[in-house]
KEKE-3310 file (N, C-alpha, C; in steps of 0.2 Angstrom, whole numbers, plus 5000, padded with zeros to 4 digits):
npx = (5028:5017:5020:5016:5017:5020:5016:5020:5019:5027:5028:5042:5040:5030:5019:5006:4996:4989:4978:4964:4967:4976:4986:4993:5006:5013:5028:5032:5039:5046:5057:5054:5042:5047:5055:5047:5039:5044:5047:5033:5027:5032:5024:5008:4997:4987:4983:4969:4962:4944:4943:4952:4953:4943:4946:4955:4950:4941:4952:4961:4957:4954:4962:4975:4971:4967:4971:4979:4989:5001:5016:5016:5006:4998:5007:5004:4989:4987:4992:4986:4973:4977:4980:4976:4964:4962:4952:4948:4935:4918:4906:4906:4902:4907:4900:4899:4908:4927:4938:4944:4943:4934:4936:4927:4927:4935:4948:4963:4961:4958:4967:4979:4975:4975:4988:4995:4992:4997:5006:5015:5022:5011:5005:5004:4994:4996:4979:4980:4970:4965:4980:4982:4975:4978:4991:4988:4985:4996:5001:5007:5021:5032:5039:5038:5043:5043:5050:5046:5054:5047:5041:5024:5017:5004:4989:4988:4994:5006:5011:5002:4992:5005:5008:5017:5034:5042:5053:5065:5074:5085:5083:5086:5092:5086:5093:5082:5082:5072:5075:5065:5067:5067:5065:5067:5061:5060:5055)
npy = (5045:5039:5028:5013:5008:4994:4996:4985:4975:4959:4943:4930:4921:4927:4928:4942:4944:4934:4919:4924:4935:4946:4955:4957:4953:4962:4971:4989:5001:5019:5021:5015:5020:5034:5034:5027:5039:5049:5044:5043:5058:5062:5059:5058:5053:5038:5020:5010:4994:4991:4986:4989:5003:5007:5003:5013:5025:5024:5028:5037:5050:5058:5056:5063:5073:5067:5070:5061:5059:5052:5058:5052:5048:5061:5067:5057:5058:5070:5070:5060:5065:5074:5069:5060:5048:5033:5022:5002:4994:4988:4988:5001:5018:5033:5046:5053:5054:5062:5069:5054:5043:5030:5014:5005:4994:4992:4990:4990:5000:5011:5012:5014:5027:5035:5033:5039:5054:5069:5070:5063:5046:5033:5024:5008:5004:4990:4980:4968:4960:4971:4973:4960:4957:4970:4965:4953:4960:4967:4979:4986:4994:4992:4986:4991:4982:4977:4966:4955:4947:4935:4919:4912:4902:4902:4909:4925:4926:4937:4936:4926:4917:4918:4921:4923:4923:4941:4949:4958:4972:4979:4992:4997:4994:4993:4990:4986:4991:4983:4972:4969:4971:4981:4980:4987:4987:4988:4986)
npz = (4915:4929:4942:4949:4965:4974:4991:5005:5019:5024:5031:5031:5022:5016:5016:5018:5026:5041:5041:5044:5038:5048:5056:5067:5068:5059:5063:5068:5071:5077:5071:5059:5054:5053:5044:5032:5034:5026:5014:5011:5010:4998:4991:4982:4980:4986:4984:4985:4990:4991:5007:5013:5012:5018:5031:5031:5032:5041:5053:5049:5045:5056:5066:5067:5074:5090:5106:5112:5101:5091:5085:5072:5069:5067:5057:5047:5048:5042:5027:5022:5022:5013:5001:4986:4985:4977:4976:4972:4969:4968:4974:4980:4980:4973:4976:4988:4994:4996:4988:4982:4971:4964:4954:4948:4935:4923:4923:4918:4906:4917:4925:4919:4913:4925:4927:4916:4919:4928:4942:4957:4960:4962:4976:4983:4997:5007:5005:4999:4989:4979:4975:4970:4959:4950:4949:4941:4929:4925:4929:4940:4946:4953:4972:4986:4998:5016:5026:5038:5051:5053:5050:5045:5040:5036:5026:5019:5003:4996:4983:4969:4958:4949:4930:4920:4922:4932:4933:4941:4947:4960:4969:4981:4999:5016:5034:5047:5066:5071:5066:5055:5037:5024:5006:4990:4975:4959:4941)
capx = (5022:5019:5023:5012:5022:5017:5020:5019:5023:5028:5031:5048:5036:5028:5011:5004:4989:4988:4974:4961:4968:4978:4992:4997:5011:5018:5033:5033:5040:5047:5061:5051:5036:5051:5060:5040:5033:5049:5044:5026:5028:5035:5019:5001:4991:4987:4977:4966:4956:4937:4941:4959:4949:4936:4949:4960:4945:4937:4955:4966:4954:4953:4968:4981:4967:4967:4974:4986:4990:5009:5016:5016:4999:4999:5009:4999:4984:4989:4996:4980:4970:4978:4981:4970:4963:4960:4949:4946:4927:4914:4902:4908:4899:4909:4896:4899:4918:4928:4947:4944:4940:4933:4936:4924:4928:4939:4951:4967:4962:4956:4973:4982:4974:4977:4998:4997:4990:4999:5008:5019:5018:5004:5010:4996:4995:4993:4975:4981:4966:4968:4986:4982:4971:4985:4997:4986:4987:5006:5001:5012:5029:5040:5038:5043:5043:5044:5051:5046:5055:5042:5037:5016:5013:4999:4990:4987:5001:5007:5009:4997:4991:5009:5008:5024:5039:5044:5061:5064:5078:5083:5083:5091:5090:5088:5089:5080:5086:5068:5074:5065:5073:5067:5066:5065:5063:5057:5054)
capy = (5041:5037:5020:5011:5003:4991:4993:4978:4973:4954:4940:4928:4914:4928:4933:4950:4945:4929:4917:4930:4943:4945:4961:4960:4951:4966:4974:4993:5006:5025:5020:5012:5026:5039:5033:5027:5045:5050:5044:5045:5063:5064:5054:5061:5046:5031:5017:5005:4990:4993:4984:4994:5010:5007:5003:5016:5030:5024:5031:5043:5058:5060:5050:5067:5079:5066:5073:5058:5058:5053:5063:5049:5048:5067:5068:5052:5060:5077:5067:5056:5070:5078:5064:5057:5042:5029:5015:4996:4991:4985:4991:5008:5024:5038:5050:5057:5054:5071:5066:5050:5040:5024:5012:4997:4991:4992:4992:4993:5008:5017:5014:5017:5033:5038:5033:5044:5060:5072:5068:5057:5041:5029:5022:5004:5003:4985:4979:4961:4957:4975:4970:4953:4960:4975:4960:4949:4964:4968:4988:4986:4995:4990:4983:4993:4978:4976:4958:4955:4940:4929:4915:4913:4897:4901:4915:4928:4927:4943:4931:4921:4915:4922:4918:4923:4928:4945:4952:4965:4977:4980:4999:4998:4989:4996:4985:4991:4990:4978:4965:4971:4972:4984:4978:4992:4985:4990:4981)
capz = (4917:4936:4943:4953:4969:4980:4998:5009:5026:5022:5033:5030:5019:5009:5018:5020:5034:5042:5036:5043:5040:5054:5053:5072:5069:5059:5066:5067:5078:5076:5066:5053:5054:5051:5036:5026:5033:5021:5007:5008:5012:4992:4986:4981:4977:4990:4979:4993:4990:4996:5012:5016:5013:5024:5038:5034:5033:5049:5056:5047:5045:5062:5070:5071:5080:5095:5110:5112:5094:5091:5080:5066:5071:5066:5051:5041:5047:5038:5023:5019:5024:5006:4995:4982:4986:4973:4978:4968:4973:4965:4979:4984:4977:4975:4974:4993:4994:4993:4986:4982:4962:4962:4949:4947:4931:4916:4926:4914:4903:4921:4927:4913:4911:4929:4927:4910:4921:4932:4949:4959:4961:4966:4982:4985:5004:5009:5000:4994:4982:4974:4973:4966:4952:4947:4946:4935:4923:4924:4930:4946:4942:4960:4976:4992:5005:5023:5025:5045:5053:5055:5048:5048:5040:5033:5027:5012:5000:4992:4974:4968:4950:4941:4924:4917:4927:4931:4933:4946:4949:4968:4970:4987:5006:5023:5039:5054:5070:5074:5062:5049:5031:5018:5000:4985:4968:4953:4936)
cpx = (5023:5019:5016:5016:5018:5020:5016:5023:5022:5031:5036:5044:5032:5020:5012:4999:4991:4981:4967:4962:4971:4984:4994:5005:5017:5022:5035:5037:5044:5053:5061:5044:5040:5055:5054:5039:5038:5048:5036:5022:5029:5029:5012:4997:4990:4980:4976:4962:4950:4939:4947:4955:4946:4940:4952:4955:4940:4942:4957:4962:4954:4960:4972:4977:4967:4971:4979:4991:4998:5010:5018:5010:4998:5000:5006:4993:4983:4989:4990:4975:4970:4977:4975:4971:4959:4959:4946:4940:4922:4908:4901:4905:4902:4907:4899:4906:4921:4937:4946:4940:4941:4931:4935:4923:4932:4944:4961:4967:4959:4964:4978:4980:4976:4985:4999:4995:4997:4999:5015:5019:5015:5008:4999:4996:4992:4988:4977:4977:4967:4975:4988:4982:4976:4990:4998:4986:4992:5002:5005:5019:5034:5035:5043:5041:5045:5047:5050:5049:5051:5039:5031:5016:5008:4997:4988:4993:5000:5007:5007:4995:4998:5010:5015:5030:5041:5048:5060:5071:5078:5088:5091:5087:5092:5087:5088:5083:5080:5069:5070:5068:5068:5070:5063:5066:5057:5056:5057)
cpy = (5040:5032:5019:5008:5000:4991:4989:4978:4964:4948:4935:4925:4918:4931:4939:4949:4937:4925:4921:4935:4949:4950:4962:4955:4956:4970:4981:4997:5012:5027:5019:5019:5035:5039:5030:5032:5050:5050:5045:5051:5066:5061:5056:5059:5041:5028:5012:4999:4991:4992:4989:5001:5010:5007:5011:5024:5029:5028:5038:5050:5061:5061:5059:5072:5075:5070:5069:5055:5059:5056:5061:5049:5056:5069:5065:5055:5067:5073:5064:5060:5073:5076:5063:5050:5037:5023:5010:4995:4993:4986:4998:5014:5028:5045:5055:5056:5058:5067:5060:5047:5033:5019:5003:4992:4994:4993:4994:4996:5013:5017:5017:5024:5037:5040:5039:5051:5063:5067:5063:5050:5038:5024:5016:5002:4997:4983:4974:4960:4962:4974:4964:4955:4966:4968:4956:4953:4968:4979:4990:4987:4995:4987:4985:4988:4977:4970:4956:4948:4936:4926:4910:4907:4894:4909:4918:4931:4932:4941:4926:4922:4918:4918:4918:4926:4935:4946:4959:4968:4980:4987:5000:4993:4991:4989:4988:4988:4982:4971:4966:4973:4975:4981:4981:4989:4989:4985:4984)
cpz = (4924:4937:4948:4957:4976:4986:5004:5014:5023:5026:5027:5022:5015:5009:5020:5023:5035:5040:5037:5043:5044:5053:5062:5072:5064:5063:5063:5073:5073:5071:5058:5051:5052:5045:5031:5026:5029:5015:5003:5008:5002:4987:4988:4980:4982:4984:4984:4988:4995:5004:5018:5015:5018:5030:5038:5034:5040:5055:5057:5049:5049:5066:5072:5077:5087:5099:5112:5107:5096:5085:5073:5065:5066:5061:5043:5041:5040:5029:5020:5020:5014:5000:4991:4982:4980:4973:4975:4972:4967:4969:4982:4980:4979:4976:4982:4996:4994:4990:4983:4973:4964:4957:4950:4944:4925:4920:4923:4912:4909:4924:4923:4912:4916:4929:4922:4915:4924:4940:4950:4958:4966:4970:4984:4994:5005:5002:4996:4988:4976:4971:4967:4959:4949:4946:4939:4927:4921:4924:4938:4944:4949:4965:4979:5001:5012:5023:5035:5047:5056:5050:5048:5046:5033:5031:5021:5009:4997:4984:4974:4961:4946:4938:4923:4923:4926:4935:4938:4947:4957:4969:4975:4996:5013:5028:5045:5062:5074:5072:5057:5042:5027:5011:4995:4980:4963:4946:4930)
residu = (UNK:UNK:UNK:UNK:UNK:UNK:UNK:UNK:UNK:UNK:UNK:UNK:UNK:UNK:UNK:UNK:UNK:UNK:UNK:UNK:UNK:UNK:UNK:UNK:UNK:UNK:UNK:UNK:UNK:UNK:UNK:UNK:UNK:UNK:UNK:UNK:UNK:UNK:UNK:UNK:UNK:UNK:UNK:UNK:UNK:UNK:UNK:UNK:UNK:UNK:UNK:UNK:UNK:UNK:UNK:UNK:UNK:UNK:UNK:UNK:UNK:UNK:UNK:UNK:UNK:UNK:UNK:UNK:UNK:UNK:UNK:UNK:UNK:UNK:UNK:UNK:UNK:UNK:UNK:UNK:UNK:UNK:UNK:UNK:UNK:UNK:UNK:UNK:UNK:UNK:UNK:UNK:UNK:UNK:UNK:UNK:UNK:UNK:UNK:UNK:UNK:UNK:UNK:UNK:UNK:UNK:UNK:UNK:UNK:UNK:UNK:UNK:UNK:UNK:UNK:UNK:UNK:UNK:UNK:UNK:UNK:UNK:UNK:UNK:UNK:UNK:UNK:UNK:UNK:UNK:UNK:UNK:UNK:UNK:UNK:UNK:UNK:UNK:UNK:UNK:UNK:UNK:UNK:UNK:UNK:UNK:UNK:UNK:UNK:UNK:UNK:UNK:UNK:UNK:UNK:UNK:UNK:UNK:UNK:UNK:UNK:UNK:UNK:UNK:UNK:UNK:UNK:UNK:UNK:UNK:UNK:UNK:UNK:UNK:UNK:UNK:UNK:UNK:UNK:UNK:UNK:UNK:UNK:UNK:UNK:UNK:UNK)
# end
């Protein structure tokens, strides 16, 4: 069966955006773009919430053909270019989409039925609310986190409404030379 895994960039306190949304306080660079474009090099699937889609479709398709395209710029573009994009939305018509399945209701026997198919695993890039929603119905099988040294405040928590506890298993831990900490878990 394929796992669904959440990967997060995640301030200290546990937010993934600041209270609008706010992603410049993430901490990337070449090191970090070289050991993700690793893993997500072995992964087929990107699953987006409506509003992560839209951003990351207004880039990627394009992003490696620029002429000042870095060559992470160049690789993700190839990569997401390939992949099968599965996007949560309640407003999005799939009808002119090319790769892309969009699932705007029932959403545990649509994912369920995708995790039963063919492929790698589904790798959920960012997308907090889609995140939220896969949580509240226990279809989240890890959590590949960024942990950035900074403490926001305030902001859009990564957990919100858990019901019951879940237990996790810690894969493995890089730390980057930015201060960033990798955290691989599963369940």
């Amino acid at each position: 069966m394929r796992k669904i895994i959440s990967f997060m960039h995640i301030s200290l306190d546990g937010f993934v955006a600041g209270p609008n949304g706010e992603m410049n306080w993430i901490n990337v660079d070449e090191e970090i773009f070289d050991h993700v474009g690793e893993r997500i090099s072995k992964t087929d699937t990107a699953l987006y919430g409506r509003v992560t889609y839209q951003m990351m479709e207004a880039y990627w398709p394009n992003a490696g053909d620029k002429p000042n395209a870095s060559q992470h710029d160049i690789h993700h573009s190839k990569w997401y270019n390939k992949a099968h994009k599965i996007v949560l939305s309640k407003t999005l018509n799939d009808a002119v989409l090319t790769n892309t399945t969009i699932i705007s209701d029932d959403l545990s026997n649509e994912i369920n039925k995708i995790k039963q198919g063919a492929g790698s695993e589904i790798l959920i890039f960012g997308s907090p609310t889609a995140t939220h929603s896969l949580i509240q119905q226990n279809l989240i099988d890890g959590y590949w986190l960024f942990v950035n040294p900074i403490i926001l405040g305030q902001g859009i928590p990564l957990f919100i409404d858990i019901k019951d506890k879940i237990n996790l298993k810690l894969l493995a831990t890089r730390q980057f030379t930015s201060g960033v900490t990798e955290l691989n878990y599963t369940l």
